[in-house]
Chimera marker file (.cmm) of the C-alpha trace (Angstrom):
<marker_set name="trace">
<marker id="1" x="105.509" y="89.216" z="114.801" r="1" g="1" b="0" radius="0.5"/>
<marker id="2" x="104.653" y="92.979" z="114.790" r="1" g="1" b="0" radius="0.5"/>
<marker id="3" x="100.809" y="94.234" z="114.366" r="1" g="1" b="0" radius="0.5"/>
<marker id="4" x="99.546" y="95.265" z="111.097" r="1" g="1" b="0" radius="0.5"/>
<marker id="5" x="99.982" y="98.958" z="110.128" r="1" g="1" b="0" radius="0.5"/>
<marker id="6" x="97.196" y="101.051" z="109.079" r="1" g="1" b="0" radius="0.5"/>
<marker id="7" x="97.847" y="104.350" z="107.234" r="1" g="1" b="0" radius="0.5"/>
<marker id="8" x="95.193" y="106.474" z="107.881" r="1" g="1" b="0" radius="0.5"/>
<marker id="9" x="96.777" y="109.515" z="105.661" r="1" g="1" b="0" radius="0.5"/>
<marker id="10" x="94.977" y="110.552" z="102.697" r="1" g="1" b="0" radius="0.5"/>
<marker id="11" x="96.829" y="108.647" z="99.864" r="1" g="1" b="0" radius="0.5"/>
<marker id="12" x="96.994" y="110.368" z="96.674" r="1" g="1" b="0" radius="0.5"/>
<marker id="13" x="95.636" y="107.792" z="94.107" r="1" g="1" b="0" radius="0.5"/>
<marker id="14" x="98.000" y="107.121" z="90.612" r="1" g="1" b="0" radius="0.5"/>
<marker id="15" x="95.959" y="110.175" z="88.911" r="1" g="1" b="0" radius="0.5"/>
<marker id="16" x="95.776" y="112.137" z="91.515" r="1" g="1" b="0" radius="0.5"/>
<marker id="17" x="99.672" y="111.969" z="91.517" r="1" g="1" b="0" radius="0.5"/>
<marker id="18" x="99.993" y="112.002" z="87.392" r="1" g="1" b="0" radius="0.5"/>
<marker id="19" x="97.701" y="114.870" z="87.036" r="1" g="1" b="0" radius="0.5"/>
<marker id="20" x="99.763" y="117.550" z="89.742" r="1" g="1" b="0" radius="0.5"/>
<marker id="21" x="102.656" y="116.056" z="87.996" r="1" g="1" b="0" radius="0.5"/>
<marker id="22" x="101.961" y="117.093" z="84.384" r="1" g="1" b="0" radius="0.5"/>
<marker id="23" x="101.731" y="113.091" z="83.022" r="1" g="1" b="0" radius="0.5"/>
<marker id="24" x="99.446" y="112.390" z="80.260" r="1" g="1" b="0" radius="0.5"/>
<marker id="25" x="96.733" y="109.878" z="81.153" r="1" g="1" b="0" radius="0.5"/>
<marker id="26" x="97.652" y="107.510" z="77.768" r="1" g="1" b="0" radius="0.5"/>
<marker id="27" x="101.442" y="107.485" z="79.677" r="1" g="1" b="0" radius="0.5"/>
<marker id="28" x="99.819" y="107.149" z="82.990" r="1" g="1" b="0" radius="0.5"/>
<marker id="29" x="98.034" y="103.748" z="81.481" r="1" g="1" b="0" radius="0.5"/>
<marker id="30" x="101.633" y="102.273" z="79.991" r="1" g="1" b="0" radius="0.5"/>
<marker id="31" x="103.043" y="102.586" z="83.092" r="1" g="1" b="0" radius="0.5"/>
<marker id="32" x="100.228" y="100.894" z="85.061" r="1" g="1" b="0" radius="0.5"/>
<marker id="33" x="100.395" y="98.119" z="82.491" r="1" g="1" b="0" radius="0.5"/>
<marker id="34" x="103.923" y="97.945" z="82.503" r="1" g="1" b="0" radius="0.5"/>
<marker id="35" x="104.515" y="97.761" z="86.388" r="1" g="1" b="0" radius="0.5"/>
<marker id="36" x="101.789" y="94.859" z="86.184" r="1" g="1" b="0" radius="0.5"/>
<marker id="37" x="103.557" y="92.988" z="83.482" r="1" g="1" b="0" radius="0.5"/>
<marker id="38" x="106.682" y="93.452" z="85.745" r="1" g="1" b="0" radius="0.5"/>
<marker id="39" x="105.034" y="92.193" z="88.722" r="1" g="1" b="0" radius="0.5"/>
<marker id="40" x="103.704" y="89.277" z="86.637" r="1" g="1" b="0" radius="0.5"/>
<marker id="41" x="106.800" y="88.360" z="85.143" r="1" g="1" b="0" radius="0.5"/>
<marker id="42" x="105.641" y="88.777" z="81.496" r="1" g="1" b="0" radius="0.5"/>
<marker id="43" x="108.329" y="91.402" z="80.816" r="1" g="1" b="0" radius="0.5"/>
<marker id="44" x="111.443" y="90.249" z="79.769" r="1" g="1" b="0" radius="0.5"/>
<marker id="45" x="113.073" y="93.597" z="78.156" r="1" g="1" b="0" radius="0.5"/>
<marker id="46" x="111.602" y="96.848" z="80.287" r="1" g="1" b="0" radius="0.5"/>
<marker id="47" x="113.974" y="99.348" z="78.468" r="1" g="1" b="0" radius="0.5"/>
<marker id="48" x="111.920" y="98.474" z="75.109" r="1" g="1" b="0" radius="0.5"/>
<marker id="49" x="108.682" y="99.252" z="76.691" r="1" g="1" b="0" radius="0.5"/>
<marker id="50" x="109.589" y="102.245" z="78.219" r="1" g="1" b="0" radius="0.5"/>
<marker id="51" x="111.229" y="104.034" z="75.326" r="1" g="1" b="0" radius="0.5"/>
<marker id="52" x="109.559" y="105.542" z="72.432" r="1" g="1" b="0" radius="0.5"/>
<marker id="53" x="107.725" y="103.238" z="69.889" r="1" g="1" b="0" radius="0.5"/>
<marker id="54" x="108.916" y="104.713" z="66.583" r="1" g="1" b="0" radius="0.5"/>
<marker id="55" x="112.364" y="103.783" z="65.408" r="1" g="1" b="0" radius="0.5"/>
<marker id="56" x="114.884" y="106.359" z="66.494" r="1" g="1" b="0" radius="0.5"/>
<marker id="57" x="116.429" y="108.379" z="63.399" r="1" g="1" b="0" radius="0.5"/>
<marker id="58" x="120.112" y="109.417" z="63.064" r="1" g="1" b="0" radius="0.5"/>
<marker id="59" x="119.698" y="112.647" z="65.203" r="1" g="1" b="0" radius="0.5"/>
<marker id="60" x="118.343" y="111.184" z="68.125" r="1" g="1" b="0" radius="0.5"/>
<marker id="61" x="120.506" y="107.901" z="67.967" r="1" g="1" b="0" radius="0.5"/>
<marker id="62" x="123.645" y="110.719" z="68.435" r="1" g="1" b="0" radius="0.5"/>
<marker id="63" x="121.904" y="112.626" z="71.049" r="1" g="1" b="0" radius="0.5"/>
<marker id="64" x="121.339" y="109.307" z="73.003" r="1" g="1" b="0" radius="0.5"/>
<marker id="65" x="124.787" y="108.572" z="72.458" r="1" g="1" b="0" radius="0.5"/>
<marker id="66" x="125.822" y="111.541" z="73.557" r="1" g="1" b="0" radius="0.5"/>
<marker id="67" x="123.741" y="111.179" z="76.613" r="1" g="1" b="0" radius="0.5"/>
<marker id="68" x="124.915" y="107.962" z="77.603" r="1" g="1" b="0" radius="0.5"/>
<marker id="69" x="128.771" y="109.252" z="77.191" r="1" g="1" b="0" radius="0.5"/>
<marker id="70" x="128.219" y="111.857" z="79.139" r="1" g="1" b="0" radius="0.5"/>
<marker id="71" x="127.014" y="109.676" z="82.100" r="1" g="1" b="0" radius="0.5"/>
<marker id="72" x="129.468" y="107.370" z="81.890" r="1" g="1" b="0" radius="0.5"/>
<marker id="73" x="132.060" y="109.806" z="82.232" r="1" g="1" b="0" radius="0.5"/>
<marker id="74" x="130.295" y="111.550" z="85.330" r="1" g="1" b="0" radius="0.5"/>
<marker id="75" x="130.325" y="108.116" z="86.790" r="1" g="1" b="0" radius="0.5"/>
<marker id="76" x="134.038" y="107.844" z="86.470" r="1" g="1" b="0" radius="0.5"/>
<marker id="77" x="134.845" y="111.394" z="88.040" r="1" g="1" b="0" radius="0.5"/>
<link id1="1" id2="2" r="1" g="1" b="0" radius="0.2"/>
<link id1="2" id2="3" r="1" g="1" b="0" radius="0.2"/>
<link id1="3" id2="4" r="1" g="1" b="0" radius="0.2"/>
<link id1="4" id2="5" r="1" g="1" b="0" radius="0.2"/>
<link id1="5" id2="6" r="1" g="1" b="0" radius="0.2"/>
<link id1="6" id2="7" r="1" g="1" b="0" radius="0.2"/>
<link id1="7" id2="8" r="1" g="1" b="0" radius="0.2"/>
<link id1="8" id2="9" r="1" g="1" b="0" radius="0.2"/>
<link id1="9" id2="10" r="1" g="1" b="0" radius="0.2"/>
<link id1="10" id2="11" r="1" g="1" b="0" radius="0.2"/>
<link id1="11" id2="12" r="1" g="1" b="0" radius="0.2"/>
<link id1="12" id2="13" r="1" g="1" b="0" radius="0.2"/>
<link id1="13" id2="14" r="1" g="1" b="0" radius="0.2"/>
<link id1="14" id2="15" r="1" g="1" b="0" radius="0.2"/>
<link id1="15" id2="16" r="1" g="1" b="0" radius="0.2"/>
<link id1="16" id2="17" r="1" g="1" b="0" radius="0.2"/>
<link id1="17" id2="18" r="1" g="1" b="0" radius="0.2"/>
<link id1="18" id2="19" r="1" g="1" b="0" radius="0.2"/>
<link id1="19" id2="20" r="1" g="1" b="0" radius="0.2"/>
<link id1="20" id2="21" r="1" g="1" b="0" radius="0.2"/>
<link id1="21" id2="22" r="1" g="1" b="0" radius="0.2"/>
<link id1="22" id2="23" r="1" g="1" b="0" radius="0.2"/>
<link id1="23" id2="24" r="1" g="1" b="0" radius="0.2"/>
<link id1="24" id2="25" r="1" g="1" b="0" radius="0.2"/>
<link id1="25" id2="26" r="1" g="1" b="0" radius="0.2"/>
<link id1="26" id2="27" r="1" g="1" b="0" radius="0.2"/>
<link id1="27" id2="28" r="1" g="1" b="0" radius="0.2"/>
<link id1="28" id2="29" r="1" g="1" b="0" radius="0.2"/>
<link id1="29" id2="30" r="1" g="1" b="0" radius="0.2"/>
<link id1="30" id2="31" r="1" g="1" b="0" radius="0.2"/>
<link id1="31" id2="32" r="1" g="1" b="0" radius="0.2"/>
<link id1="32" id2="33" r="1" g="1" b="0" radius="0.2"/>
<link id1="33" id2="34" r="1" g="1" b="0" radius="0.2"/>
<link id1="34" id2="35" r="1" g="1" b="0" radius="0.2"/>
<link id1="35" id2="36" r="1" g="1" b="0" radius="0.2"/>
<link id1="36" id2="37" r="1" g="1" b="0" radius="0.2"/>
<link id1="37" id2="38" r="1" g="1" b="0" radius="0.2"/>
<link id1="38" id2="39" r="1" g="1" b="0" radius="0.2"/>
<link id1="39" id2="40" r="1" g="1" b="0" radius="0.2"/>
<link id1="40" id2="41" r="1" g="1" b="0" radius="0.2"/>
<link id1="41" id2="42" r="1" g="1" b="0" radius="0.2"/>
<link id1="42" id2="43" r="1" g="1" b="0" radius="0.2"/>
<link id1="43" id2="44" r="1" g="1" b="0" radius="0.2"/>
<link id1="44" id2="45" r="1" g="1" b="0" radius="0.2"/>
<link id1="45" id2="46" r="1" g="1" b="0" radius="0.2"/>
<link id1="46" id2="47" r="1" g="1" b="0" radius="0.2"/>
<link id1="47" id2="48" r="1" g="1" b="0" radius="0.2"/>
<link id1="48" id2="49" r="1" g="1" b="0" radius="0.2"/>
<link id1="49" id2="50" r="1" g="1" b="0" radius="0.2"/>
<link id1="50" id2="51" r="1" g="1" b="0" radius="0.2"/>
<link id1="51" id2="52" r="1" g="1" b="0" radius="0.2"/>
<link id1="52" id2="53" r="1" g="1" b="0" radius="0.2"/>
<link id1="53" id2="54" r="1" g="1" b="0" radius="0.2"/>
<link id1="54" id2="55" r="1" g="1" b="0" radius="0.2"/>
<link id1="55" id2="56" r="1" g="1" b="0" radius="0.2"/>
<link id1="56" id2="57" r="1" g="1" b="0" radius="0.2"/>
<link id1="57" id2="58" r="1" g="1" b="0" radius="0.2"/>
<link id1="58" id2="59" r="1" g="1" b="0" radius="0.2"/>
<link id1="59" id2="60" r="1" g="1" b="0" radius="0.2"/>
<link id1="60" id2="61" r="1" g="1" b="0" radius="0.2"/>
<link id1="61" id2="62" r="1" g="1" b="0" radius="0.2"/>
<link id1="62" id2="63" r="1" g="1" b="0" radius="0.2"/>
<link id1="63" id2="64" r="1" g="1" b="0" radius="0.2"/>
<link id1="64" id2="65" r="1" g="1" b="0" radius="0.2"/>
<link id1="65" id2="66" r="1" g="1" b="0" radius="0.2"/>
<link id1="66" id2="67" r="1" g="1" b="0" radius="0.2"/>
<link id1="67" id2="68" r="1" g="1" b="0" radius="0.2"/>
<link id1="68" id2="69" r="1" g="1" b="0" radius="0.2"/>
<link id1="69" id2="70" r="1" g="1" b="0" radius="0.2"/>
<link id1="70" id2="71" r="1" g="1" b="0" radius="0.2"/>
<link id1="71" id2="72" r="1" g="1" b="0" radius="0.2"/>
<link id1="72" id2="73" r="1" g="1" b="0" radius="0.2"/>
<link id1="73" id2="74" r="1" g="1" b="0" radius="0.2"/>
<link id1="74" id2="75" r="1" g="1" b="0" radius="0.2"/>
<link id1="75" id2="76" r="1" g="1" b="0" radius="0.2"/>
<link id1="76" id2="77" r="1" g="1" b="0" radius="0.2"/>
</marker_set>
């Protein structure tokens, strides 16, 4: 069995990496919570917590579609 590894680096923490990144702390928090549910096993649909909350209107249920067509057919070339 091979010997335990220590990193003696200087590890940014979460914030530390949200904060040079331009995340807002309130998204920083969802996505803490979120990786624990995942880790827990309480999530059973991720895409619906990661998305926006509010109900998408008409314009950006077409842009999405959009977006999703376009990736499919950059898959296919």
């Amino acid at each position: 069995m091979p010997a335990k590894a220590v990193i003696t680096a200087p590890v940014p923490t979460v914030q530390e990496t949200a904060r040079e990144m331009g995340v807002a702390k309130a998204r920083v928090r969802q996505l803490r919570q979120l990786m624990t549910d995942i880790v827990e096993g309480r999530v059973g649909r991720v895409v619906r917590f990661v998305t926006r909350t509010a109900p998408a209107g008409p314009k950006r249920r077409a842009v999405a579609r959009r977006r999703v067509a376009r990736r499919k057919q950059a898959a296919r070339s």
